[in-house]
Structure formats: C-alpha cells, structure tokens
ZAZA-879557 format. One record per residue (C-alpha): residue in one letter; y, z, x. Coordinates in steps of 0.001 Angstrom, whole numbers, plus 500000, padded with zeros to 6 digits. Each point is the difference from the previous one (the first is absolute). Example, Ala and Ser with C-alpha at 12.3 -4.5 7.8 and 13.67 -1.06 7.14 Angstrom:
BEGIN
<code:A, c2:495500, c3:507800, c1:512300>;
<code:S, c2:503440, c3:499340, c1:501370>;
# end
This chain:
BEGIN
<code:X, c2:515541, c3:507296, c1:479292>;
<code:X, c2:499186, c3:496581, c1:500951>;
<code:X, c2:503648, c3:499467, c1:501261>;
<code:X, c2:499757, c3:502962, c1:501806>;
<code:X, c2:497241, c3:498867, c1:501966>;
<code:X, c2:501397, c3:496573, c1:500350>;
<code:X, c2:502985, c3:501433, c1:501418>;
<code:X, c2:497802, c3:501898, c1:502291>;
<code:X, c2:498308, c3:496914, c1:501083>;
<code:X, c2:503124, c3:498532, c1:501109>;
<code:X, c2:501413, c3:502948, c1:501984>;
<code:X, c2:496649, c3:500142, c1:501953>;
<code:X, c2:500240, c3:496449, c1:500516>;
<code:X, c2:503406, c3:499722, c1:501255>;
<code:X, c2:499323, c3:503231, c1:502737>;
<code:X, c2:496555, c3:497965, c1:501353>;
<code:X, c2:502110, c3:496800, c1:499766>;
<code:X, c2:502988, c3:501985, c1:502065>;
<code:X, c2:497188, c3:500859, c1:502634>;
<code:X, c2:498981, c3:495961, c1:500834>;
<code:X, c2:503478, c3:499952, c1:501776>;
<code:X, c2:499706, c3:503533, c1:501955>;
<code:X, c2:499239, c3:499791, c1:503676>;
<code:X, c2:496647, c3:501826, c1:499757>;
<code:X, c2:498583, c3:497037, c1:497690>;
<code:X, c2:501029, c3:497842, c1:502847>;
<code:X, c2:498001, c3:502244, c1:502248>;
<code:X, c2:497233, c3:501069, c1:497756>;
<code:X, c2:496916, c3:498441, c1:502298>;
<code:X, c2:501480, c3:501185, c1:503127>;
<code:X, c2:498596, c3:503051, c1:500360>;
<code:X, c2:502020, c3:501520, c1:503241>;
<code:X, c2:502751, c3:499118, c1:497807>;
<code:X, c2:499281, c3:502200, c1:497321>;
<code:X, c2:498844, c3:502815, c1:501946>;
<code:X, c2:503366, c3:500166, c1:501933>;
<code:X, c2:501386, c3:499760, c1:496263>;
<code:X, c2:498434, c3:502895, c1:498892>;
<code:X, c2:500621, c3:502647, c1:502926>;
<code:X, c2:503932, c3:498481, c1:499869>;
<code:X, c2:500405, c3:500390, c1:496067>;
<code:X, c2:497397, c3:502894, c1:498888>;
<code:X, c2:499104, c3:500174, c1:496068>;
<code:X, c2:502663, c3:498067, c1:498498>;
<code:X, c2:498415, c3:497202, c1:502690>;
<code:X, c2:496615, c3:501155, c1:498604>;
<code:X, c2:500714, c3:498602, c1:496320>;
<code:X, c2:502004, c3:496865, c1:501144>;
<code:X, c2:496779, c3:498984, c1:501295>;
<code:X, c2:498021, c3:500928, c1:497193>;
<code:X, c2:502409, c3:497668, c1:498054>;
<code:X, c2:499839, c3:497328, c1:501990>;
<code:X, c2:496099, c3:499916, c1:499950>;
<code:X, c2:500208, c3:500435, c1:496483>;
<code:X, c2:501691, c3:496922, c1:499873>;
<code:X, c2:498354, c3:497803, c1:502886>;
<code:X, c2:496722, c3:500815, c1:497277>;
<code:X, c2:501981, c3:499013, c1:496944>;
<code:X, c2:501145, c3:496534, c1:501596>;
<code:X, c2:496187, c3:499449, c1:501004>;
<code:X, c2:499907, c3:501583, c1:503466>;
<code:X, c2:496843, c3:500698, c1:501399>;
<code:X, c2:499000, c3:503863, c1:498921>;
<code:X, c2:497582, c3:499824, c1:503618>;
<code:X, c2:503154, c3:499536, c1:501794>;
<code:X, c2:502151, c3:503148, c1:498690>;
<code:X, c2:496406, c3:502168, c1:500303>;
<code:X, c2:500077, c3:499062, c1:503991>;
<code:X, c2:503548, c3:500302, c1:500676>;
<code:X, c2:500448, c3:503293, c1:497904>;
<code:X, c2:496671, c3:500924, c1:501861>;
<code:X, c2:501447, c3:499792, c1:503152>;
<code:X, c2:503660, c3:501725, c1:499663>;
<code:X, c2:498567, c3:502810, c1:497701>;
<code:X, c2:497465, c3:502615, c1:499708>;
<code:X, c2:496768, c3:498526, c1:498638>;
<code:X, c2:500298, c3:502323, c1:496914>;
<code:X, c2:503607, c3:499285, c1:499554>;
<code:X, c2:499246, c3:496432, c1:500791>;
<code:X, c2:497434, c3:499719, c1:497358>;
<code:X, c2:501721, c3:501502, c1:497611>;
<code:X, c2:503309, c3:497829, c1:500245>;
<code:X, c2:498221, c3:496787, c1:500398>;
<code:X, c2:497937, c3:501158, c1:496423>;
<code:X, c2:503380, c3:500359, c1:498510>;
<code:X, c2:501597, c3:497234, c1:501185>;
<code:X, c2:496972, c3:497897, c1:498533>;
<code:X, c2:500429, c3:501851, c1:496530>;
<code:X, c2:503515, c3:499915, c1:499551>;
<code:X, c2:500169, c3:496154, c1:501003>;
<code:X, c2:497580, c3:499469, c1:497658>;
<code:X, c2:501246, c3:501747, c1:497023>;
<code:X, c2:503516, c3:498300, c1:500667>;
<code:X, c2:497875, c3:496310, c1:499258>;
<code:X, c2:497890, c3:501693, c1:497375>;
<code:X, c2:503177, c3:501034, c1:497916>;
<code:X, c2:501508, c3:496797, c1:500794>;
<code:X, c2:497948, c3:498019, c1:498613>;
<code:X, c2:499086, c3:502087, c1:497029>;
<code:X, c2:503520, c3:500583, c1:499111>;
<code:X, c2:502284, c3:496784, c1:501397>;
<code:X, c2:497627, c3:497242, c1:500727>;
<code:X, c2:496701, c3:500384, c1:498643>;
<code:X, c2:501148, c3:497333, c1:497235>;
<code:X, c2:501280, c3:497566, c1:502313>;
<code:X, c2:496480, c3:499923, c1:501336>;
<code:X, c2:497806, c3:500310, c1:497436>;
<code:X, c2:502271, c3:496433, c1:498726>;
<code:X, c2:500072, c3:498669, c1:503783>;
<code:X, c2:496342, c3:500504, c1:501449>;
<code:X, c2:498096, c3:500646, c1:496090>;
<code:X, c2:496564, c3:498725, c1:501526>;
<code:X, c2:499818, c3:502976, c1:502768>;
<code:X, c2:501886, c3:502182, c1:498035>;
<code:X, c2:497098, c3:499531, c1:497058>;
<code:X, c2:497667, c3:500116, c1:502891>;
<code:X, c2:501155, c3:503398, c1:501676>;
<code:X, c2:500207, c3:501795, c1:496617>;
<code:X, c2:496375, c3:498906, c1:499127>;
<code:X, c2:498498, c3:500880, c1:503355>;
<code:X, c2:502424, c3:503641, c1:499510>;
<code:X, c2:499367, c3:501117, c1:496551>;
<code:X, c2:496508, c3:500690, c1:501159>;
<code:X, c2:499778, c3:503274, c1:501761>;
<code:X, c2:503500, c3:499723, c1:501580>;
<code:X, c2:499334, c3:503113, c1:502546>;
<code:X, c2:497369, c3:497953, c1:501898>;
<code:X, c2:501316, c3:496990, c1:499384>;
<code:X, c2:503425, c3:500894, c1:502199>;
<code:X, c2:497979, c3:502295, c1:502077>;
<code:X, c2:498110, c3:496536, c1:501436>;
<code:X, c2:502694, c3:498040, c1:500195>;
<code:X, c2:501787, c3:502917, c1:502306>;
<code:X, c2:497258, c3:500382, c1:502228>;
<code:X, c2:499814, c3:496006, c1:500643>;
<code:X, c2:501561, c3:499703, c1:503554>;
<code:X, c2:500947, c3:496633, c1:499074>;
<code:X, c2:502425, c3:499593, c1:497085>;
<code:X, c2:503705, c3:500324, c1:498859>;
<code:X, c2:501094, c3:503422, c1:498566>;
<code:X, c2:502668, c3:498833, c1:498674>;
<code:X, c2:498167, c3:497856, c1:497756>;
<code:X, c2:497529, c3:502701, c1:498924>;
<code:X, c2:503333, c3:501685, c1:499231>;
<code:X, c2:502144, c3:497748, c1:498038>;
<code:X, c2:496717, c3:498979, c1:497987>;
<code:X, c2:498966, c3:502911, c1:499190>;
<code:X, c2:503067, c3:501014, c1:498695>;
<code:X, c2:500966, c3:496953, c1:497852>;
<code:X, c2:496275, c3:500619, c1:498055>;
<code:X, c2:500839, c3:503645, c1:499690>;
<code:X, c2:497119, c3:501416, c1:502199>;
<code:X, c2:499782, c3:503676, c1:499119>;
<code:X, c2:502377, c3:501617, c1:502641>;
<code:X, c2:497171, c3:503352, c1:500990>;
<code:X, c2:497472, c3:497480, c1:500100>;
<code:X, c2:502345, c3:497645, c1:502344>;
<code:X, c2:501130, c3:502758, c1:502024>;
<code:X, c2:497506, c3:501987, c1:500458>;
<code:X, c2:497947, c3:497134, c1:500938>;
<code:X, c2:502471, c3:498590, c1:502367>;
<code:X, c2:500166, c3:503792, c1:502029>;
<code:X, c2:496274, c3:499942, c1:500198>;
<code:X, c2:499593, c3:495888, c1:501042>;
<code:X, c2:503022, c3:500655, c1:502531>;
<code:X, c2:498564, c3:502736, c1:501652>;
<code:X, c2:497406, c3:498357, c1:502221>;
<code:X, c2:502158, c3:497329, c1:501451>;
<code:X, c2:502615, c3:502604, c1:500349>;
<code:X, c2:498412, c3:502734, c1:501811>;
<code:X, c2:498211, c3:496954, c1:502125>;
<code:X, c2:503204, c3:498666, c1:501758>;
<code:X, c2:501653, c3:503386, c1:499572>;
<code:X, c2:497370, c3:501373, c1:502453>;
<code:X, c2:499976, c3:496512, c1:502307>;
<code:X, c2:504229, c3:500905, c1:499995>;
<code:X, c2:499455, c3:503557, c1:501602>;
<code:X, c2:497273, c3:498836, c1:502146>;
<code:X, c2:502518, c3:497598, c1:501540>;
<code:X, c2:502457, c3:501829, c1:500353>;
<code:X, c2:498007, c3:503022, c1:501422>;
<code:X, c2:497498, c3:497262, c1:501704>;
<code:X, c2:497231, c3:502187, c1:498757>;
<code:X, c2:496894, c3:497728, c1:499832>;
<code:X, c2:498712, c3:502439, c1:497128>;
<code:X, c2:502309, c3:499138, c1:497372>;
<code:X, c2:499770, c3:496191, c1:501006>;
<code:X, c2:496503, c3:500172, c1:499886>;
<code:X, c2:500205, c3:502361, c1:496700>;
<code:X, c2:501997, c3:497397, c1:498387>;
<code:X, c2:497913, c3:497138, c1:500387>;
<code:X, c2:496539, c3:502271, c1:499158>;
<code:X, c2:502308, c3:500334, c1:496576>;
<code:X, c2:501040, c3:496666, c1:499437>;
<code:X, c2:496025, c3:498880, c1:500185>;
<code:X, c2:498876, c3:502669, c1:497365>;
<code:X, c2:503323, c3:498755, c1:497659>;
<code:X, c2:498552, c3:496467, c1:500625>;
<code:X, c2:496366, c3:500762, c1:499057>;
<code:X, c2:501749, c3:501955, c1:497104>;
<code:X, c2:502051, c3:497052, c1:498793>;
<code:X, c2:496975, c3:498035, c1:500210>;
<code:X, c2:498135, c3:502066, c1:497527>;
<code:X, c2:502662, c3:500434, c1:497656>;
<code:X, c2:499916, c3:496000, c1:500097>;
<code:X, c2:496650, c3:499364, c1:499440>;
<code:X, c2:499638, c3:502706, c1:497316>;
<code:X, c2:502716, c3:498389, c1:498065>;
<code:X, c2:498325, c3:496646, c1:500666>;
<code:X, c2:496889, c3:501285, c1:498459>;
<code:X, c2:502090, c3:501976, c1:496730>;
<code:X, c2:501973, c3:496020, c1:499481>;
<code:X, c2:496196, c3:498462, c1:499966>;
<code:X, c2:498648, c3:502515, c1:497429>;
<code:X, c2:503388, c3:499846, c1:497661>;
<code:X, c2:499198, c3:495996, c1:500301>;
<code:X, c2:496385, c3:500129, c1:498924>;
<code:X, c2:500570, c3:502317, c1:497352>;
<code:X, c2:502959, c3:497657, c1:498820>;
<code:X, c2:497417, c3:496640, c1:499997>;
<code:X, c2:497094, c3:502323, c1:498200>;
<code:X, c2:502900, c3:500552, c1:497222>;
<code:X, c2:501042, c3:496373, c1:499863>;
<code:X, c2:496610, c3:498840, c1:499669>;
<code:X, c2:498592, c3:502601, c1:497269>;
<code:X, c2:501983, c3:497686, c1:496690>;
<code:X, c2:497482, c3:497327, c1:501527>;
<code:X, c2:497200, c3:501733, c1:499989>;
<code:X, c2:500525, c3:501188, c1:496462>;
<code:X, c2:500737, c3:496495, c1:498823>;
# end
C-alpha cells in the first residue's frame, strides 16, 4: 500500500513538474493571456490551468496571485472554486511528500524546527493550521512540508487548510472580477473582507497568545510544587 501511494506521488509529481515548461505557466500572471487561452482551447484548456496553478502553489507561488487572475478570466463561483482546489491539491502534493519521501531528511537536516513544529502541532492541530492559514504573511509551502514530515493528522490539516484559505481566497477572487468587470462593488467588497479576515487573524493570535501563557504558568506551578513539599 505504501508503494502504491509512493508510486502515486511520483506520477503526480512528474504531470505538475511537466506543467513548469507549458506555455500557460509562462503566462500564468498575464491575465489577457489566459483569457484568450481559455475561449481558444475550452475545457481541456480549463484543467491545464488548474495544473499549472496547482503547481505555481506547490513551488511556493503566491495563492493571492492565482485567486486574482482566476478571478478575473472565470466566473466568481467557478473562480473560487478552482483557486480552492488548486490550493488543496498543491498542498497535499508537499504534505505527502514530505510524509512519505522527505520527512526524514528533515527531521535529520533542520531537527530544532522540526522538534519545534511538532510541539507547537500536537496541540490541537485543527486550530493550530487553521492560524497559520489565515496569516497573510507566511510560506505555505512550509506549513506543508512540516506538517507532513511530523505526521499532522491529514482531516485536521485539510480541513483546516479549506477553512483558513477561504478568506484570502474569496478576498482577491472578488478584487479579480471586480477588475475585470470594473465594478467598484466587488473591489470595495473585497477589501470590507480582507479587514474582517484581519481582525479575525488577530483574534485567533491573541487567543492563542493567551492559551501558550496559561499552558506556561501551569507548567512553572508543577515545577515548583517538589519545592514546596521539600
């Protein structure tokens, strides 16, 4: 079973590697591009470009800039819903990577962050990837090929993942169609959502801030009970 899925791994691998030399990679932030693309090759043009965003994500693309272009050639439910895939399936291709190929080689390569990732993981890994998704600022791929090497629980990682994406998603998804219809509605939709995500993040933070201080005192009222006694 395991070779089966190693196998798997590989096959997948190749096909995104296959689409870093296709034209549309070359073109994939040049959105006129794309849209003449699409009308000229119909579906089968369709999932070429859902590959290639799948892997401009897996090699650390931005996931804001496949939400705006895919925004602005597609239909914002269409748009939304490829530019959610493209996130999932780019990061499932790191997530089995690492938990099947190269998890090892970086548990043996980084073993400080690695030690540090699984500790800050093992806790209520659901909310633990759900922050580090809705974060604006950080690398994916990271969150990815770390929480694959320490064996994060795969419905807690994606499942998390969908719901942290979302936001940031629908947010440039929306500023996408508003550009390319120049409807001031969506635009100013888009940035009404990206404020609420914000605040959101911000709470998340501080609530894990407070949950980190608590675990901490409890830890130093344990350490210091032996003393006591004695």
């Amino acid at each position: 079973m395991k070779w089966l899925k190693l196998v798997l791994l590989i096959i997948i691998g190749l096909l995104l590697a296959q689409q870093l030399e296709s034209p549309v990679m070359a073109h994939l932030t040049d959105k006129n591009w794309l849209l003449a693309y699409v009308q000229q090759h119909g579906l089968q043009g369709d999932l070429i470009i859902l590959l290639s965003c799948v892997a401009f994500l897996a090699v650390s693309g931005p996931k804001q800039i496949i939400a705006l272009v895919l925004g602005y050639i597609y239909p914002l439910a269409i748009a939304l819903g490829m530019a959610l895939l493209a996130c999932l399936f780019a990061a499932a291709v790191n997530y089995l990577a690492a938990r099947y190929l190269v998890g090892q080689v970086l548990f043996h390569r980084f073993p400080k962050r690695m030690s540090q990732f699984n500790q800050f993981a093992s806790h209520k890994p659901f909310y633990k990837i759900l922050l580090l998704r809705l974060f604006p600022i950080g690398n994916n791929v990271v969150t990815n090929l770390l929480s694959g090497s320490v064996r994060v629980p795969a419905f807690a990682f994606f499942s998390a993942s969908l719901l942290g994406y979302f936001p940031q998603i629908l947010i440039f998804v929306l500023m996408g169609a508003g550009i390319q219809t120049t409807s001031h509605s969506m635009i100013y939709l888009s940035i009404a959502l990206a404020v609420i995500s914000t605040l959101l993040t911000g709470y998340l933070y501080q609530d894990h801030l407070k949950q980190r201080l608590e675990m901490l005192t409890i830890d130093n009222a344990n350490l210091e009970k032996p003393h006591e006694l004695a």
